[in-house]
N, C-alpha and C positions, 0 to 999 in steps of 0.2 A: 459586472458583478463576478466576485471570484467565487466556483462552488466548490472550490476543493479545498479538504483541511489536512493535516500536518499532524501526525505524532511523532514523538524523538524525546523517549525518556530514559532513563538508564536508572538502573538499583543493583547495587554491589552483589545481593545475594539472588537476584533473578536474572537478573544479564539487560540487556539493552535490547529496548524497544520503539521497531520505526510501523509508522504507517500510513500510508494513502489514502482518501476517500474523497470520489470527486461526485459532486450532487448532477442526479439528470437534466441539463438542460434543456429538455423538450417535456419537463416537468414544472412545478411550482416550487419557490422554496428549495432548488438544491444545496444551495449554502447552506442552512438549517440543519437539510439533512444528513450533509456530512460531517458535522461542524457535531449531531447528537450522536453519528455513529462516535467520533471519534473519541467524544470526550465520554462515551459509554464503554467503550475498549479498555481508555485510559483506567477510566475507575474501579476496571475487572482485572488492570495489570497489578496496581497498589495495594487490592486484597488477596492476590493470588496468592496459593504455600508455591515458594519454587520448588519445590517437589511435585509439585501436580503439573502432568504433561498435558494435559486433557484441558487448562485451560484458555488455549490460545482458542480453540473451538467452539467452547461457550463464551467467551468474549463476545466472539461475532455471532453467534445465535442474537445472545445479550442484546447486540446492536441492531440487530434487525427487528428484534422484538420493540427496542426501544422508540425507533423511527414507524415501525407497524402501529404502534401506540397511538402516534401522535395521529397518522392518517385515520384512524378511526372514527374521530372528531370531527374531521374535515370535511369538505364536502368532495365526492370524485373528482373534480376539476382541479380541487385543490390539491390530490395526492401529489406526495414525495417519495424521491426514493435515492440511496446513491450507490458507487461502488463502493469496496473495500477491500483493501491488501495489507496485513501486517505480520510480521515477522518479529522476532524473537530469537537474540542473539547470543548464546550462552554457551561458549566451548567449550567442549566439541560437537554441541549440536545447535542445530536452526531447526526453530517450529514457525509455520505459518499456517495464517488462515486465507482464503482467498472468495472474493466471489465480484464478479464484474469483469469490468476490463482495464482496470489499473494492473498494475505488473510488477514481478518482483523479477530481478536478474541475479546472476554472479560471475564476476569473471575470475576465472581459476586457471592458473599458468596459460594465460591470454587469450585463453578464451573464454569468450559471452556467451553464455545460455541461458534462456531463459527458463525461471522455475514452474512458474505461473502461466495457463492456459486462459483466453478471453471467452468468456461467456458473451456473444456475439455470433449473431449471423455471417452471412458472405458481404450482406447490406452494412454493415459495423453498426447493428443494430443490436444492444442488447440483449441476451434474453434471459440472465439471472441478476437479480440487483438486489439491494437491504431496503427491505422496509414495504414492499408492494405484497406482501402475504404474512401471515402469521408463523410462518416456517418456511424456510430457504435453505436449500443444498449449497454447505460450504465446503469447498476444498480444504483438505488439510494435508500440508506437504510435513514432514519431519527428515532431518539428513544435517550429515556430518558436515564440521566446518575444519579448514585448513589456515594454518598461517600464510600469510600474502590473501586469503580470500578478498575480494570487495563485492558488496552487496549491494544494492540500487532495488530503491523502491521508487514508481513515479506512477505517475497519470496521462492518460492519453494526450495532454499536451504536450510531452517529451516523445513521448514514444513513437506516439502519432506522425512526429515533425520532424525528427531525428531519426537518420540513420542507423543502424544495430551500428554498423561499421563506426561512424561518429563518436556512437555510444561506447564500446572496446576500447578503443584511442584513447577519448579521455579517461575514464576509469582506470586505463592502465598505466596512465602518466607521471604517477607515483603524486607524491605531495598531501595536504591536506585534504581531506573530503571537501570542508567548506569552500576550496578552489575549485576541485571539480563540479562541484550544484553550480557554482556561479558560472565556470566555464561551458554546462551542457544546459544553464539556462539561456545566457548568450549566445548559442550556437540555435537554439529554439529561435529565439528571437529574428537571430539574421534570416532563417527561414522560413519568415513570415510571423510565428508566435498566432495562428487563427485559436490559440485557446489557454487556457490558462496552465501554468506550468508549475507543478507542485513535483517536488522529489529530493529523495534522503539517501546520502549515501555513508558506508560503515566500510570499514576496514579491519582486520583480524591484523594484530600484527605477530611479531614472533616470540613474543610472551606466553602467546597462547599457545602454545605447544606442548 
C-alpha cells in the first residue's frame, strides 16, 4: 500500500506548487490521510490571492484540521495521521510549510542543504504529524530563490535510503527534473526501496532573474 501523496501544480500568477505527505504506517489509513492532506493544500492553493504570504501556513493548519476531522469519527484504533511538506515557488521567493519528517532541500552552487528540520526522535520516531490534534505546530520557512536553484521535496523513502551525497549528484547533474525523480527513484530502489518513494523536484532557471 502506498501512503504517500504528490502535489505538483503550477498557476502563472501564484508560482508553482510541490508537496510531500506520507501517511503513518504504524497507523490506520495512511494513504487516506495523506491523500485528504494533500488534496486539502491543493484546494487552499486555487483560492489563494497570490498576494497573501500567510497562506502556505494556513493551508497546512487546513490540512490538519481536515484529517483531525475525519479522526473524530473514528474510533482510537482507527486514527490517522500523516507528514506534510510543501513549498511554494515564486521568484524571488520560496514559502514553505513543514511538519513531519518529509523534507524539503536546495542545492545552490553545489551544495545540498536541507531546509526542513524532522520532527522525530533519536528512535525516528515521530513526534509532530497532521491530523492527531486539533492544532499542530507548523513550521514556516520563507527565503530567497536564485537562478540555477533546484529544489527537492521527498519522503522518508528517498531520503531515509539515499545518501545526501547521492542526493547532490544527481540534482546537480543538470537535465530534466523528470530524469532526475526517475534517476533518485532508481538509486532508492537498488538500495533496497524498504519504503515507498514519493519526490518532486523544481528547478529555477535563468529567466528568473
Amino acid at each position: 500500500m502506498n501512503e504517500d501523496a504528490l502535489a505538483l501544480e503550477e498557476d502563472p500568477a501564484k508560482g508553482l506548487l510541490l508537496a510531500v505527505a506520507d501517511g503513518l504506517g504504524g497507523l490506520a489509513d495512511g494513504e487516506v490521510a495523506s491523500q485528504l492532506a494533500v488534496e486539502t493544500l491543493l484546494g487552499s492553493f486555487r483560492q489563494a490571492d497570490p498576494a497573501d504570504r500567510a497562506w502556505i501556513e494556513e493551508a497546512a493548519r487546513a490540512a490538519n484540521a481536515a484529517v483531525f476531522a475525519v479522526n473524530l469519527i473514528r474510533p482510537l484504533s482507527g486514527q490517522m495521521a500523516t507528514t506534510l511538506t510543501a513549498c511554494l515557488i515564486r521568484p524571488p521567493r520560496l514559502l514553505a510549510a513543514h511538519v513531519g519528517d518529509s523534507r524539503l532541500y536546495r542545492l545552490r552552487g553545489g551544495r545540498l542543504e536541507r531546509l526542513t528540520t524532522d520532527h522525530s526522535s533519536s528512535r525516528h520516531v515521530l513526534t509532530r504529524a497532521a491530523g492527531l490534534d486539533p492544532k499542530v505546530e507548523i513550521d514556516v520557512l520563507e527565503s530567497g530563490t536564485e537562478p540555477g536553484d533546484v529544489y527537492l521535496v521527498c519522503s522518508d523513502g528517498l531520503h531515509g535510503t539515499v545518501p545526501e551525497e547521492v542526493l547532490r549528484r544527481s540534482l546537480g547533474a543538470g537535465g530534466a527534473p523528470e530524469a532526475c525523480c526517475r534517476a533518485l527513484v532508481e538509486a532508492a530502489n537498488s538500495l533496497g526501496g524498504p519504503d515507498n518513494i514519493t519526490l518532486a523536484v523544481a528547478r529555477i532557471g535563468e529567466e528568473a532573474a
